[in-house]
N, CA and C atoms as an extended XYZ file, in Angstrom:
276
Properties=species:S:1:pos:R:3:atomname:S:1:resname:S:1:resid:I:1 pbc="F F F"
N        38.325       26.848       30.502 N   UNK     1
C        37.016       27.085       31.067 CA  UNK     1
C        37.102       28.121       32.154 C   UNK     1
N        35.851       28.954       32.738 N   UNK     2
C        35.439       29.474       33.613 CA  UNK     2
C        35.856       28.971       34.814 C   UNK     2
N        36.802       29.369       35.861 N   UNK     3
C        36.609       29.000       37.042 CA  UNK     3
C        37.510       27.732       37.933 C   UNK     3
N        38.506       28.048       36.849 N   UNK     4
C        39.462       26.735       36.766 CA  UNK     4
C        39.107       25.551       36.819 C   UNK     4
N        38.107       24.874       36.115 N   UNK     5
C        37.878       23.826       35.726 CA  UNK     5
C        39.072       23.169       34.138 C   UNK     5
N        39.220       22.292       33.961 N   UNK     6
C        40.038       21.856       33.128 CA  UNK     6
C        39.229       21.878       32.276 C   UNK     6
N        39.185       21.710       30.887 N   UNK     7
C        38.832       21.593       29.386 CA  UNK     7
C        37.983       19.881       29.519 C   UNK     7
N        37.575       19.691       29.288 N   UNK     8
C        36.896       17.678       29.309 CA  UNK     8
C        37.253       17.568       27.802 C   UNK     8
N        36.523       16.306       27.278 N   UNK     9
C        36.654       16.376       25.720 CA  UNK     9
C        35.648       17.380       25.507 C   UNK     9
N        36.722       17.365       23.931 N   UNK    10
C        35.401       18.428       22.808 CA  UNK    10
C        35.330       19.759       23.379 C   UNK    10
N        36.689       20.416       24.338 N   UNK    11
C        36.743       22.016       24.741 CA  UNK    11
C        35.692       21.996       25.815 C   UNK    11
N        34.937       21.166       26.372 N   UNK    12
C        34.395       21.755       27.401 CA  UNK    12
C        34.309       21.295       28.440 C   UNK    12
N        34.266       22.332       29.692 N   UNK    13
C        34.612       22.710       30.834 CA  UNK    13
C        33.811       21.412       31.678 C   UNK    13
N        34.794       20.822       32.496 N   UNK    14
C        34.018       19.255       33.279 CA  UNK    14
C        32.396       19.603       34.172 C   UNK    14
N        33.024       21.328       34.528 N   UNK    15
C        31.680       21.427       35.485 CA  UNK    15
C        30.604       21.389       35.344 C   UNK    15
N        30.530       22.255       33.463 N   UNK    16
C        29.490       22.223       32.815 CA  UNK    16
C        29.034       21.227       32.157 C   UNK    16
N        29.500       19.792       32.206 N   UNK    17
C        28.963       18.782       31.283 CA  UNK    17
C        27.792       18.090       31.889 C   UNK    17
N        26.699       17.439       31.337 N   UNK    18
C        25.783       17.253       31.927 CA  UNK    18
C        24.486       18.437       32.320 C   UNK    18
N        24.913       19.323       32.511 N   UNK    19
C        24.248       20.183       33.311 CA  UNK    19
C        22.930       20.765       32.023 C   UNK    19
N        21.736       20.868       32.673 N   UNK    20
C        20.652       21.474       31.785 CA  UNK    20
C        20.766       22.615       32.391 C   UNK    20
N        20.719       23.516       31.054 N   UNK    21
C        20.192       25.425       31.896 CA  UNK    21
C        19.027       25.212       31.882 C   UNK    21
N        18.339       25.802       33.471 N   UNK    22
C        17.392       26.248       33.774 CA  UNK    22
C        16.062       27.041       32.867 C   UNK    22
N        16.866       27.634       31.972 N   UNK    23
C        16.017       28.509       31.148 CA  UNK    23
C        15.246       27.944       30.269 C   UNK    23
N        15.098       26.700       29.721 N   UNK    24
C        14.540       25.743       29.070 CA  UNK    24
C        13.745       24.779       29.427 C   UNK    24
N        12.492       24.896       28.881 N   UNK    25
C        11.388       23.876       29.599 CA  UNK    25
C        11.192       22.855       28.369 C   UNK    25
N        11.254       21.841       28.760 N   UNK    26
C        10.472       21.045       27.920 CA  UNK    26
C         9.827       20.366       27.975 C   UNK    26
N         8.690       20.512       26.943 N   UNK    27
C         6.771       19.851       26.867 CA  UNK    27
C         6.722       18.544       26.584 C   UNK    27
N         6.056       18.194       27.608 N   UNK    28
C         5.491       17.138       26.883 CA  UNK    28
C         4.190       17.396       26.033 C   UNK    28
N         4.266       16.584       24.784 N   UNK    29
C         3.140       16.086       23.731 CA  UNK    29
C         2.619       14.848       23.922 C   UNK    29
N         1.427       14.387       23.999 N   UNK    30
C         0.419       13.028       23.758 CA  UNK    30
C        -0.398       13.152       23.520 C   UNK    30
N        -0.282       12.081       22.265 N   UNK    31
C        -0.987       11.998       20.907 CA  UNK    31
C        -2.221       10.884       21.270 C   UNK    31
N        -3.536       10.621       21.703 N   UNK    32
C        -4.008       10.251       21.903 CA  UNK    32
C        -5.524       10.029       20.221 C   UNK    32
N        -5.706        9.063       20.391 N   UNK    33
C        -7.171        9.010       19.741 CA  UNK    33
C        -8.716        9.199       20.486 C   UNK    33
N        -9.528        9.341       19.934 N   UNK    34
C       -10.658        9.679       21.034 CA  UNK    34
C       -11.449        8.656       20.513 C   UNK    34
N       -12.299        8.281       21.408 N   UNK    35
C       -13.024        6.606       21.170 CA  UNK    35
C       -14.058        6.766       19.860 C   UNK    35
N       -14.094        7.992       19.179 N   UNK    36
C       -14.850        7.573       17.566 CA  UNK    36
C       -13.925        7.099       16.420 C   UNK    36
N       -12.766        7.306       17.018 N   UNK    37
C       -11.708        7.255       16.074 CA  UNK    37
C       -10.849        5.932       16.108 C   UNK    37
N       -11.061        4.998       17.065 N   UNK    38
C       -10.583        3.960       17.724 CA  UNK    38
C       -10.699        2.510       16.626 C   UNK    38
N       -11.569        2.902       15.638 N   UNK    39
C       -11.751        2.109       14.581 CA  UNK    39
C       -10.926        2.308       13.039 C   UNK    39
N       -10.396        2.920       13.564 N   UNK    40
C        -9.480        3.566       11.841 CA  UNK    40
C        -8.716        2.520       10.540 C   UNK    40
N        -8.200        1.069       11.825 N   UNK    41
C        -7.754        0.233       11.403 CA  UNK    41
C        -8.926       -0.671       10.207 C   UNK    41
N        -9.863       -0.837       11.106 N   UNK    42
C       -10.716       -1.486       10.656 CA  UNK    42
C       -11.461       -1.062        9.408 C   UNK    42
N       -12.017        0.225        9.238 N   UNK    43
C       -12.136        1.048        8.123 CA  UNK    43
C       -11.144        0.818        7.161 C   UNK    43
N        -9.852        0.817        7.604 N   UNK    44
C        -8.548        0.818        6.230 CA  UNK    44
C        -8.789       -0.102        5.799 C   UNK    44
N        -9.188       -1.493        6.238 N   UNK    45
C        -9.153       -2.455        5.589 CA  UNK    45
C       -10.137       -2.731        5.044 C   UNK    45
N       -11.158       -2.531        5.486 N   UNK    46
C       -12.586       -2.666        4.114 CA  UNK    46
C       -11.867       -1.672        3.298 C   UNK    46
N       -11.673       -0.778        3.248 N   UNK    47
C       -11.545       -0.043        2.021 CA  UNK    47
C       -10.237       -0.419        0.989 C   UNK    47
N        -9.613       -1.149        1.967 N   UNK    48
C        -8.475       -1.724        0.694 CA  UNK    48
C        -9.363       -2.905        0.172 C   UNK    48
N        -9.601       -3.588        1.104 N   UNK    49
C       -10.746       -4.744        0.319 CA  UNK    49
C       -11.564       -4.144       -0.805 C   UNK    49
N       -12.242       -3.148       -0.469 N   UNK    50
C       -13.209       -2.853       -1.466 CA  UNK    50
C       -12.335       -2.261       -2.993 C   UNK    50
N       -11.075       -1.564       -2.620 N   UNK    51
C       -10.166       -1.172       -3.545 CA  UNK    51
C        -9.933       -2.472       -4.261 C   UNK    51
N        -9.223       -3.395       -3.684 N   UNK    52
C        -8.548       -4.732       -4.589 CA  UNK    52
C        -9.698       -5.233       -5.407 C   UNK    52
N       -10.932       -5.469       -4.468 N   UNK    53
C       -12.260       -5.724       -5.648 CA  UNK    53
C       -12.740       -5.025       -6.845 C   UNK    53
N       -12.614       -3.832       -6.554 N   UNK    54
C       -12.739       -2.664       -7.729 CA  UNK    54
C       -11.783       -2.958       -8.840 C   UNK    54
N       -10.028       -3.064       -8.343 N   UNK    55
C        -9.498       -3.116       -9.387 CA  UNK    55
C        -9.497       -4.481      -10.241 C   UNK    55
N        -9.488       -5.181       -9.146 N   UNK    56
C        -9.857       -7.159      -10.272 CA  UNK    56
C       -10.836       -7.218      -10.794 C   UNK    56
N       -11.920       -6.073      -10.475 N   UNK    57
C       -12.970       -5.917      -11.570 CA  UNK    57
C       -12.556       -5.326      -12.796 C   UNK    57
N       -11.873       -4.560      -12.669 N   UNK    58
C       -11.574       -3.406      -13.743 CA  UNK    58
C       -10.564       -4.161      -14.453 C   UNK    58
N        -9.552       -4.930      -14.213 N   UNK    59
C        -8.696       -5.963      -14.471 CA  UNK    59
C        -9.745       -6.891      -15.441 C   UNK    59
N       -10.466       -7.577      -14.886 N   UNK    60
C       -11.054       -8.658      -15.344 CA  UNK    60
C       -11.986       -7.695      -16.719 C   UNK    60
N       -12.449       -6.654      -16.309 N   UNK    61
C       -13.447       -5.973      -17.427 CA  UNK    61
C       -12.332       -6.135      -18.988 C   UNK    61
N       -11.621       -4.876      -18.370 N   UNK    62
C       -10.892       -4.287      -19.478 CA  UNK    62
C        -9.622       -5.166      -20.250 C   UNK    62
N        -9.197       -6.300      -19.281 N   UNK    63
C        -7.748       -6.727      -19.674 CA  UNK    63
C        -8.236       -8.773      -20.096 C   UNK    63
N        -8.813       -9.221      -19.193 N   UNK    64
C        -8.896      -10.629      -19.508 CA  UNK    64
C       -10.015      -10.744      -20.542 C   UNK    64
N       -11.148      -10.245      -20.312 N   UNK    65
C       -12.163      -10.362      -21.156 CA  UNK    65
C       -11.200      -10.123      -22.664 C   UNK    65
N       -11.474       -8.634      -23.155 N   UNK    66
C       -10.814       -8.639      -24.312 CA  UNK    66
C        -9.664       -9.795      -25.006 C   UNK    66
N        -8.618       -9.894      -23.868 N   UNK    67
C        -7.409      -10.326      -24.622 CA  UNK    67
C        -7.361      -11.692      -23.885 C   UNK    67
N        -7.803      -12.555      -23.413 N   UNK    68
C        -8.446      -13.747      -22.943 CA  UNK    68
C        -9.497      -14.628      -23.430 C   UNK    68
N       -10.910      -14.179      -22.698 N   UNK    69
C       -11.869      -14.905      -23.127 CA  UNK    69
C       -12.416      -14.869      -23.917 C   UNK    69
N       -12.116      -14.103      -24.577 N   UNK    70
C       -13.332      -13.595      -26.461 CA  UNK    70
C       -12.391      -14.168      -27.171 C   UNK    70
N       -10.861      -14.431      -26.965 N   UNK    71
C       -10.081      -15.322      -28.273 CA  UNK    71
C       -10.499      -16.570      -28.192 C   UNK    71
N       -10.161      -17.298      -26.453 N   UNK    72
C       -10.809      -18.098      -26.567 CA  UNK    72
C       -12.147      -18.996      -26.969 C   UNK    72
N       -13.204      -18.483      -27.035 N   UNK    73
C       -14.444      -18.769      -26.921 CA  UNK    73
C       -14.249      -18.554      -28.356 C   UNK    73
N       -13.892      -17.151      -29.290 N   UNK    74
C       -14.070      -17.505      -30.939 CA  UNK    74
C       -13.371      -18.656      -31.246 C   UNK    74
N       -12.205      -19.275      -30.953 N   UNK    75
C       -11.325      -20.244      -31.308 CA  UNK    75
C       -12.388      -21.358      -31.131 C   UNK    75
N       -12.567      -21.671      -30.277 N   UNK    76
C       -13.979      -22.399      -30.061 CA  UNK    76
C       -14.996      -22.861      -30.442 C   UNK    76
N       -15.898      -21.397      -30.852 N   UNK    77
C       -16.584      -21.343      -31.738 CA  UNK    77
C       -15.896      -21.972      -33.408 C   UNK    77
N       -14.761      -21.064      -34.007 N   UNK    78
C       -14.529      -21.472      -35.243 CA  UNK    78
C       -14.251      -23.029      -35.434 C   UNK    78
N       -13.508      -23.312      -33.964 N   UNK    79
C       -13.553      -25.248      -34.185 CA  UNK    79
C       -14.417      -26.082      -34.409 C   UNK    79
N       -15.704      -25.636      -33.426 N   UNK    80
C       -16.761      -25.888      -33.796 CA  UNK    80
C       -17.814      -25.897      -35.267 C   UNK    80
N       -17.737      -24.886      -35.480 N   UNK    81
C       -18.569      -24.658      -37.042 CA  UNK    81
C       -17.503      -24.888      -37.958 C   UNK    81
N       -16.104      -25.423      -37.754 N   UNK    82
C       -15.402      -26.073      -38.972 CA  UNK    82
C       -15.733      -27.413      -39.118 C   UNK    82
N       -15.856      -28.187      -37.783 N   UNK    83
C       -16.023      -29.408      -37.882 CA  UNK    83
C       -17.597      -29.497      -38.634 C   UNK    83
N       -18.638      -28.815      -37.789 N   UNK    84
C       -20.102      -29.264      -38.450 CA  UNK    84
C       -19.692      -28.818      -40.003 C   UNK    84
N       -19.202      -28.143      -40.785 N   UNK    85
C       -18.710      -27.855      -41.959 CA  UNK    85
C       -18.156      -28.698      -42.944 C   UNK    85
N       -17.167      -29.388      -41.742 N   UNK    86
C       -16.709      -30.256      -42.628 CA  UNK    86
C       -17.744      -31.771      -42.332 C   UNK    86
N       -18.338      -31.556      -41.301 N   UNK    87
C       -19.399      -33.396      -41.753 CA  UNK    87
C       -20.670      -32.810      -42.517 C   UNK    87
N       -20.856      -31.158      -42.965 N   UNK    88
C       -21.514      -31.740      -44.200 CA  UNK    88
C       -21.242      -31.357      -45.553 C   UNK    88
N       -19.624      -31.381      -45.564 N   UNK    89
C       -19.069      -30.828      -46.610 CA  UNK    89
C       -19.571      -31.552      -47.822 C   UNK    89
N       -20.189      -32.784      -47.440 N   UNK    90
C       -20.143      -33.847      -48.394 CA  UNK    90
C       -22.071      -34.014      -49.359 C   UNK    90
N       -22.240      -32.809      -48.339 N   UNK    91
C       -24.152      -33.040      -49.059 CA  UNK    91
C       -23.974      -31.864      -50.233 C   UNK    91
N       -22.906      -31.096      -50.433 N   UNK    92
C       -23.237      -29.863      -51.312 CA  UNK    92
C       -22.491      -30.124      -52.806 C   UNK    92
């Protein structure tokens, strides 16, 4: 090192360790919200609410109806009009 200072670890000079150069400023940043914006949380969550409702609609439209309740309800139905079928299998 400069100035007969000994080497510290890692090659450098003891005098200079620690030391900030002058030539460097550093900013502070703060990130603040402004009081229209103070609700953001609250907004996210109706809108995921309103999202999850949308899709268990779209769920329930496209996926249970079809491949759910219309098998069921024909199964149903056909149990039904087999049996009245068969109590009057016997008048024909």
């Amino acid at each position: 090192g400069v100035g007969g200072a000994a080497p510290g670890p890692g090659g450098v000079a003891r005098s200079e360790m620690g030391k900030i150069t002058h030539g460097i400023r550093l900013k502070e940043v703060v990130y603040t919200l402004s009081p229209f914006e103070h609700n953001i949380m609250g907004n996210y969550l109706k809108e995921i609410h309103h999202s999850v409702v949308y899709t268990m609609k779209k769920h329930i439209v496209f996926d249970a109806l079809p491949f759910c309740i219309l098998p069921l309800a024909a199964t149903g139905w056909y149990c039904a009009d087999f049996k009245e079928k068969e109590k009057q299998h016997h008048r024909f």
